[in-house]
N, C-alpha and C positions, 0 to 999 in steps of 0.2 A: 504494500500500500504506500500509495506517495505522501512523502512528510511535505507540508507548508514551508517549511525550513530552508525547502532544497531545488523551490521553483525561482530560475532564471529570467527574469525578461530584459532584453535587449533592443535597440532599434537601430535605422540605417534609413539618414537621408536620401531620396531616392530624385535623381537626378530630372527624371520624369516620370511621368503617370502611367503607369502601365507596365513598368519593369524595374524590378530589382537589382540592383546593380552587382556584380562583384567585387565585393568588397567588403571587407569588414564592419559587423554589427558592433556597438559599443551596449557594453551593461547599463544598467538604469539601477542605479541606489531605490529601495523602494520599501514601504512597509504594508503591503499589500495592494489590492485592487478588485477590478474585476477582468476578463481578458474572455472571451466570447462571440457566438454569436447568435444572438434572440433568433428564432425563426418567425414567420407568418403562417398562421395555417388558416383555413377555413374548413366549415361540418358544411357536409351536403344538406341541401331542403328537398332530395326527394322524397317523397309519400311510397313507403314500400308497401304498407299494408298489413303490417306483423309489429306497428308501434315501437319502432326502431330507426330509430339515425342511418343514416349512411354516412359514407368512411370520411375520414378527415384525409384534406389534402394539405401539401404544402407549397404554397407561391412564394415565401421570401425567404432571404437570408441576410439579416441583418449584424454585418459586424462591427464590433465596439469594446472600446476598455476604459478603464479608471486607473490610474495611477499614484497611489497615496505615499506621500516622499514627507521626509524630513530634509527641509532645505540646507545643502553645501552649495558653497560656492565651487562655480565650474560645472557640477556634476548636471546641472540641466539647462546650459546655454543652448546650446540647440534647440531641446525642446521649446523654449523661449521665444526663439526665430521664428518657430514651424507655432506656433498659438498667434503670437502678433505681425504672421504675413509678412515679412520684413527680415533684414538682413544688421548684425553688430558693426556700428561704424569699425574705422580701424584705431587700433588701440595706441590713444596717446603715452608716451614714455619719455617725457621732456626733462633733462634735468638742465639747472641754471645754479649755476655755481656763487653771483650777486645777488640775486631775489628778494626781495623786501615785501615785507608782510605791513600795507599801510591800511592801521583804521581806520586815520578819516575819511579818505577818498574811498574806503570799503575795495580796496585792489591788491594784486601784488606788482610789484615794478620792478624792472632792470634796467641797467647802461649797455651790458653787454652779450645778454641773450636777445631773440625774437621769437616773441609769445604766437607768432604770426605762420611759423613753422614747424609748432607742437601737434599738429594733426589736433587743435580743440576746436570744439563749437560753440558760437553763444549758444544757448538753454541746456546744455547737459551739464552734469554735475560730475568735475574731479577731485580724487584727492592726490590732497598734497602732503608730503613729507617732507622731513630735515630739519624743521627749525629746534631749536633746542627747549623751545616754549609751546607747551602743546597746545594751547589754544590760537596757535597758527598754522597748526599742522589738523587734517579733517577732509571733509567734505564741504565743499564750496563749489553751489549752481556759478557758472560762468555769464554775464552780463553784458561785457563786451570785452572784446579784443583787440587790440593793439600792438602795435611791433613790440615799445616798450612798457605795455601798462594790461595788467587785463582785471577787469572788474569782475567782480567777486559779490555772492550773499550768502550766508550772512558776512559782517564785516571780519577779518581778524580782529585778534582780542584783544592786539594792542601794536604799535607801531616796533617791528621788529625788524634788524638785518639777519642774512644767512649765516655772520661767525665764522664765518669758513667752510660751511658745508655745504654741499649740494643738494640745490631741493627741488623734491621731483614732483613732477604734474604730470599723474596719470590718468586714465581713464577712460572708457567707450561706454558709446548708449546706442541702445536700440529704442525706435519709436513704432506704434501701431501702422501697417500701412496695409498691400493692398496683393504681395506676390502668395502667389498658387505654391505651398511647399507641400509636398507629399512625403509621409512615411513610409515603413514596412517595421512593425513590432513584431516582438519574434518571441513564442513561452517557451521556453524547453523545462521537463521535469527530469531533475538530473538524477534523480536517483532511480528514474526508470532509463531503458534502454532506447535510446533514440523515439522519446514521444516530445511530439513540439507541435506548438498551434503556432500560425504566421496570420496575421491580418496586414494585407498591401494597401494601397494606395490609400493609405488614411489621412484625415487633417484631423490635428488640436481645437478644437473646438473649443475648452472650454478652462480655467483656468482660477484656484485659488489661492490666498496665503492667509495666513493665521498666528497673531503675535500677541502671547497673555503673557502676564507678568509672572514671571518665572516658570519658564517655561521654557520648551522647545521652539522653533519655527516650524510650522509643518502648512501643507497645504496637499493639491495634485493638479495632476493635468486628465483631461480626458479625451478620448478622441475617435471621433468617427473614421471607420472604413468601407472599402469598396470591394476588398476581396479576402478570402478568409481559407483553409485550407489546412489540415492534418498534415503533418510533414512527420518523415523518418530521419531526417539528416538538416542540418543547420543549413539556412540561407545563404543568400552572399557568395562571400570565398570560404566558408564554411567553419570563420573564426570569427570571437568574443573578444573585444579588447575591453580587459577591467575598467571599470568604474572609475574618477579620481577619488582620492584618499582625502579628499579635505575635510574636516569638523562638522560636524553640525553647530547652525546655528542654535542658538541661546536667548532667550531676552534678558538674560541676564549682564552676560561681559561681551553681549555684541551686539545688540541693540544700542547706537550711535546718534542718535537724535530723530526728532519729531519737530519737523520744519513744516509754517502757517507763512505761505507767502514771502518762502525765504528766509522766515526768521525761525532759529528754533523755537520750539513751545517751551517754559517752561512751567509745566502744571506735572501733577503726578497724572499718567495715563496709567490703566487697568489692563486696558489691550484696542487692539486695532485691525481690521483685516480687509482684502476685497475678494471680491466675485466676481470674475469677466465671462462673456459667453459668448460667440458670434455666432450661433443656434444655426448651427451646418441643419441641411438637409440632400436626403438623396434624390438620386436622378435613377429613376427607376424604370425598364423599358420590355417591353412585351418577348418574349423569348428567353427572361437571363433573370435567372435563382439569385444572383448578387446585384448591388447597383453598378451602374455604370462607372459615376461618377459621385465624387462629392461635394457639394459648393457650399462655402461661407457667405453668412448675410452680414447686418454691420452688426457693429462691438457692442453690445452692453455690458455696462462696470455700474459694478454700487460697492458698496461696504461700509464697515460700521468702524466707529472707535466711542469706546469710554472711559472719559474722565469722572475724578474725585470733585463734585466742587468745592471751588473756594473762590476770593476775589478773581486771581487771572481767566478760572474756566468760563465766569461769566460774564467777564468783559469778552473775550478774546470767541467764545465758544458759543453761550447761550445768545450775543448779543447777535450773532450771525446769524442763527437761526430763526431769530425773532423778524431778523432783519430781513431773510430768504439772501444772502449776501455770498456773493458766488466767490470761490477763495481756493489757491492751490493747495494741496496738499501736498508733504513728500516726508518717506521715514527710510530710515539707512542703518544697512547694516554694515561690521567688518570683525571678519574671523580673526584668532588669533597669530595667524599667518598673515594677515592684512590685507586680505582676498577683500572684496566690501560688493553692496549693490544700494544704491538709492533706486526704489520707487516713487514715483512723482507723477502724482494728478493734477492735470496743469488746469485746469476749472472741476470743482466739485459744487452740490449745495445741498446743505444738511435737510431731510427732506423727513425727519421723525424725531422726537425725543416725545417717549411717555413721560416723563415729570414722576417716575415712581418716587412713591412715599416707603422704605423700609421700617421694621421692626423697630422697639429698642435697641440705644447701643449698635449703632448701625452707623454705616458710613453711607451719605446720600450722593450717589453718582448721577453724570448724565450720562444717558446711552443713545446715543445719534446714529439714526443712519442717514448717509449720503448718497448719491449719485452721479458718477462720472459723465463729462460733457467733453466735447472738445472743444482746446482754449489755448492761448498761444503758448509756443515754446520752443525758443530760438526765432528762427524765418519763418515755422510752419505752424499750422493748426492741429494739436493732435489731443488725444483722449490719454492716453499711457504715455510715457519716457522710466525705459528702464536702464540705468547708469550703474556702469560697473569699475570693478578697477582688479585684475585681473595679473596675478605673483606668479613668476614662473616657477 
């Protein structure tokens, strides 16, 4: 009997629709799911005569999985790409050896680097390291750019030079956009003898994360496919390249700030999370047990966060609400390895809070949901920007 323990799933971007590449599947870090495929059936309405049914047939075959992960960094860039239709810019790696951390002008400056050749963008978010003061060293959305000047939110924490060290400005983002990416996820149960289920030409559909105080990070991906199939032998070129080894995240020592329009929050938050969907539907055609095709509709994003109140959350929180006041959102993480990802809703508006009254003895939170809009960030209009900074 197969142990839970010992089931494999893998995937492999597929170059185009309809065929699996050779090539190598990568593992998927994961703590369960679902991996299948529903059928369609229908009972006949003939009248036999003897008070009995006639046979069940079957017209569809619908495949589909769930992927429930605890979030490392690395281990689900891809999947990332392949949910927000879109491709990870190229990954800035800028070190400036004079770099000046200025808070009044909210920038960092040089004489003799160009901020203009770091491969960054205005609206994504990099970090920066080296300084010897760490409230200059972090996550900082980009604002403008300049040979010698590039503006920065929130500001540094106070007017610093480098010391003599090198300080690096890294970072890539992807934002929601609009390419056709096709999977091929692949189950193998490894402690039977070559049993593996393949589902091809699939799209991500659908997308969570999940951050309570003290706590894990977790979320998944889900995703519809087009073709589905029993296999005896591995996909591809017939090989599994491991997983990366990175941490799981923590809300504890990696959870990095909760930014309101660029400024960090400073209220005690409880937890935070979204919900993306682009509710795929298939393309179903007379002759063929699987669908054709799979197509993506647009993005829906909501999620929720709650705060403790006190003075800040109802200026800063309750007052938005009252107000229907539309505001970005962005919370960031970084591993102990310094791997990081900012999330960032570049228009949200808080669209609930029951007003619960608790027990005795009781701490009175607000519990807000919101919902994503698209709203500027950088040149573009987008719904998501997901910013990373990425250790070799």
């Amino acid at each position: 009997m197969s142990d839970s323990s010992r089931v494999q799933i893998s995937y492999l971007k597929q170059a185009e629709k309809g065929t699996v590449d050779e090539a190598a599947f990568t593992e998927i870090r994961h703590t369960g799911g679902t991996f299948g495929a529903p059928q369609e059936t229908a009972r006949s309405d003939e009248i036999r005569g003897d008070a009995q049914r006639g046979a069940t047939v079957r017209t569809g075959q619908n495949p589909e999985g769930a992927i429930n992960m605890e979030f490392s960094a690395q281990t689900f860039d891809d999947l990332l790409e392949g949910f927000l239709r879109s491709a990870w810019s190229t990954d800035a790696t800028g070190s400036i050896a004079d770099a000046v951390a200025d808070n009044t002008g909210s920038a960092f400056t040089t004489t003799a680097g160009d901020f203009t050749d770091e491969d960054i963008t205005v609206g994504q978010w990099i970090f920066v390291s080296g300084f010897d003061t760490e409230g200059a060293n972090g996550w900082f959305k980009v604002t403008s750019i300049a040979a010698t000047t590039l503006g920065v939110t929130p500001a540094p924490i106070a007017d610093l030079n480098a010391g003599g060290n090198s300080i690096l400005f890294e970072g890539a983002y992807i934002r929601n956009g609009i390419l056709d990416n096709y999977y091929a996820f692949q189950l193998e149960f490894l402690d039977l003898t070559n049993k593996l289920r393949l589902i091809s030409d699939a799209r991500i559909d659908q997308f969570s994360l999940s951050s309570n105080a003290r706590d894990k990070v977790t979320g998944s991906f889900n995703f519809t496919g087009a073709k589905y199939a029993l296999a005896t032998a591995k996909d591809g070129d017939g090989t599994v390249t491991p997983a990366p080894e990175t941490g799981i995240l923590n809300t504890t020592d990696h959870a990095t700030g909760v930014f309101i329009d660029g400024v960090e929050y400073d209220g005690c938050i409880m937890s935070y999370g979204l919900s993306a969907n682009f509710k795929s539907r298939r393309q179903n055609c007379v002759g063929q047990l699987q669908s054709t095709d799979v197509k993506l509709g647009s993005l829906d994003l909501s999620g929720n966060i709650s705060v403790y109140l006190n003075d800040t959350a109802w200026a800063n929180m309750l007052a938005k609400y009252e107000a229907f006041t539309k505001f970005s959102l962005a919370f960031a993480f970084t591993d102990d390895d310094g791997n990081g990802y900012v999330f960032e809703l570049p228009q949200i508006v808080l669209t609930n809070e029951p007003g619960s009254l608790p027990g005795p003895d009781s701490d009175v939170m607000l519990d807000f949901d919101w919902a994503g809009e698209p709203g500027t960030v950088g040149a573009e209009n987008k719904t998501i920007q997901i910013s990373r900074r990425k250790v070799a």
